[in-house]
C-alpha positions in Angstrom: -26.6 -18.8 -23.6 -24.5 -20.6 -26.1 -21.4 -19.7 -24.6 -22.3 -20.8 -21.0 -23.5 -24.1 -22.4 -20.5 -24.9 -24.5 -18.1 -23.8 -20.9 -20.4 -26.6 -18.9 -19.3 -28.8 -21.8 -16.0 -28.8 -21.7 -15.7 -29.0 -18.3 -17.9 -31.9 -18.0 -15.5 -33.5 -20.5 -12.7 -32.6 -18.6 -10.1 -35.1 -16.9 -9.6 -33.8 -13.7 -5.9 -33.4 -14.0 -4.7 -33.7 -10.4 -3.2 -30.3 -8.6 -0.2 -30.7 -7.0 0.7 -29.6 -3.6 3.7 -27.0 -5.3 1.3 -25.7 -7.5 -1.8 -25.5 -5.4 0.6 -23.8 -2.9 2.1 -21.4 -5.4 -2.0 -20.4 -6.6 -2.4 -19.4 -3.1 0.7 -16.9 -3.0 -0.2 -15.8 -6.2 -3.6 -15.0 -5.5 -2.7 -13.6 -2.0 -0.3 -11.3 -4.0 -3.0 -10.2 -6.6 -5.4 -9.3 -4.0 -3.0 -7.4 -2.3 -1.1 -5.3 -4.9 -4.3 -4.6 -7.0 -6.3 -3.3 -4.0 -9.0 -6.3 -4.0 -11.5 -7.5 -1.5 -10.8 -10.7 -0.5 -13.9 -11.8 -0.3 -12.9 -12.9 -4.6 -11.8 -15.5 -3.5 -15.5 -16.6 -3.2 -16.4 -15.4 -6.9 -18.1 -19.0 -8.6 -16.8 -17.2 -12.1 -12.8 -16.9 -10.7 -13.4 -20.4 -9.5 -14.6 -21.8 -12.6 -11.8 -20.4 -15.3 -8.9 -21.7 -12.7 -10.7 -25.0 -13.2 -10.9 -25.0 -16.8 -6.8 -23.5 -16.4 -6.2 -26.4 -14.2 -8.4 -28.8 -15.8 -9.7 -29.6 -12.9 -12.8 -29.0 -11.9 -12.7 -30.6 -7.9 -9.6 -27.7 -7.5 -11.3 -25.4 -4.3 -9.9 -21.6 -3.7 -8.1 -20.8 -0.8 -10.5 -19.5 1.8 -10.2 -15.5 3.3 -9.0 -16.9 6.2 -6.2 -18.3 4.2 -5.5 -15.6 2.0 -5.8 -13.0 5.0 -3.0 -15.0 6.6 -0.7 -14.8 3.3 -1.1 -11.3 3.1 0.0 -10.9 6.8 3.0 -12.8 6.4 3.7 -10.9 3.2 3.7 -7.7 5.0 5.7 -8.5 8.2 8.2 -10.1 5.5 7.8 -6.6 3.6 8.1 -4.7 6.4 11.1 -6.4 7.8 12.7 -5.9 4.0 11.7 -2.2 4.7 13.1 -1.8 8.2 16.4 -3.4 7.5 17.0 -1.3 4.2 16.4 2.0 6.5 18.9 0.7 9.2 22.1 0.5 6.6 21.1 4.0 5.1 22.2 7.8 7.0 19.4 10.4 5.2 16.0 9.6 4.4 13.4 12.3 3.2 10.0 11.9 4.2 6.5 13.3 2.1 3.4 13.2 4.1 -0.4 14.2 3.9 -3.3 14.0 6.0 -6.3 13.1 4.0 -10.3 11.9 4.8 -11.6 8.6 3.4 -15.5 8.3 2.4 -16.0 7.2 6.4 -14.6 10.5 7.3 -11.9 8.9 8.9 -9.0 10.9 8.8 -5.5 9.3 8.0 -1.8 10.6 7.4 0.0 8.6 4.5 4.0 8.9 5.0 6.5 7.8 2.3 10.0 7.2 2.3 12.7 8.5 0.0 16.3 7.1 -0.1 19.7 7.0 -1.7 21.1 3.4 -1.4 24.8 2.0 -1.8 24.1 1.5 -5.0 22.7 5.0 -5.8 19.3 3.9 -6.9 16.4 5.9 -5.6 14.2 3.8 -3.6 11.2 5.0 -3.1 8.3 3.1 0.3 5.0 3.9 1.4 6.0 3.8 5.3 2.8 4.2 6.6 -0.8 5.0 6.1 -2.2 5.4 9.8 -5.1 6.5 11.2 -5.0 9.6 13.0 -7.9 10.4 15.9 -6.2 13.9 17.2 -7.3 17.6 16.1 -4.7 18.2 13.1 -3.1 21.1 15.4 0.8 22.3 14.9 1.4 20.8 17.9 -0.3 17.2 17.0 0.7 16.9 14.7 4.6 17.6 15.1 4.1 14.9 17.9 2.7 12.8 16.0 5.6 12.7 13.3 8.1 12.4 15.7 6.5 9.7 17.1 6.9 8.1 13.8 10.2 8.8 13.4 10.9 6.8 16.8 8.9 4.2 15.5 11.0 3.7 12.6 14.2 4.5 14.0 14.8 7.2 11.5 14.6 10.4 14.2 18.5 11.4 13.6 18.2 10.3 9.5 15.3 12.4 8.2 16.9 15.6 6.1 13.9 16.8 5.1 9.9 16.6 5.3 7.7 17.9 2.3 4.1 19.2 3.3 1.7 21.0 1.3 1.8 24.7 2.6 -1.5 24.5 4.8 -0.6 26.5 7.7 -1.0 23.9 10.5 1.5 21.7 8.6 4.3 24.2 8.2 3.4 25.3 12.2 4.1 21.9 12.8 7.5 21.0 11.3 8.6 24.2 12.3 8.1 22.6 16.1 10.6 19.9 15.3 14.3 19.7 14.1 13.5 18.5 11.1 13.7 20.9 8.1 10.4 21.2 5.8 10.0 21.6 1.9 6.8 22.9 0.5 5.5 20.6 -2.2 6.4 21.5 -5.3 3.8 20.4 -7.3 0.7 21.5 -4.9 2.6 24.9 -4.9 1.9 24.7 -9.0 -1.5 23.4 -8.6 -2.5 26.6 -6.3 -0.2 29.2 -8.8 -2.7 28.1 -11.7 -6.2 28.1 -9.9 -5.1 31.6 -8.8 -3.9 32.4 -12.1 -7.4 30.9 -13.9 -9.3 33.1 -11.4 -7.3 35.8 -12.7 -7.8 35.2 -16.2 
């Protein structure tokens, strides 16, 4: 077409700007940091049409992608940095509220997805996905109150949690009720099942 002809064009008349070492170092993080916040496979970093516009952004057309090794690493280091940010944050803090929920991916693998809720020293809500792990056990009241304590040991945060908020399934309320912790019915999936029962109704 015309516009893929007039695209090899101007990159055929292009100078080959050189890259430098900063900047092809900072491409990496960023990209690592796209992938990772907008949920995207890293396997991108392969896509000929990603590599051509950062070499007519670059004007450079010899400029390579990092490879998924390289971007795999990146994210790893970005998440033990995270984590660490995480972990030290929770240690200077004395209550922390925890919602949870079990849920099935398309695999039907089964994982529990636990965030973190917090006042810090400068009153701002803070608000961290702690966990999303996968979770092999029958969900029974007894698993599963195991299981959260075994998080809360994890974490450090067994003595700090004033609260956990569930939906109202059965098994879930069963299985805070087994710890010390106090539990809180979700508010808004308490809503949610007020109006199908009310449509029902109608």
């Amino acid at each position: 077409s015309t516009q893929v002809k007039s695209i090899t064009n101007f990159l055929s008349c292009q100078s080959n700007k050189p890259v430098s070492d900063k900047v092809s170092a900072d491409l990496k993080v960023a990209i690592a940091q796209w992938i990772a916040s907008s949920g995207r496979p890293t396997a991108i970093v392969e896509d000929d049409g990603l590599q051509t516009v950062l070499g007519i952004a670059l004007q450079n057309q010899t400029y390579t992608l990092p490879s998924r090794r390289t971007i795999d690493t990146l994210i790893g280091q970005m998440y033990d940095e995270k984590l660490k940010e995480h972990k030290k944050a929770i240690e200077s803090i004395q209550s922390i509220a925890l919602t949870t929920d079990f849920w099935t991916s398309n695999n039907n693998e089964s994982y529990c997805g636990i965030t973190g809720h917090w006042i810090d020293s400068d009153w701002k809500l803070t608000s961290v996905a702690l966990g999303c792990l996968v979770v092999d056990e029958r969900h029974t009241a007894e698993n599963v109150a195991s299981f959260y304590e075994e998080f809360a040991a994890t974490w450090n945060i067994t003595d700090k949690i004033c609260c956990i908020v569930t939906d109202s399934v059965r098994n879930m309320v069963a299985a805070i009720g087994r710890t010390d912790y106090n539990h809180i019915p979700c508010i808004a999936h308490c809503l949610q099942l007020s109006i199908l029962a009310g449509l029902k109704a109608a």
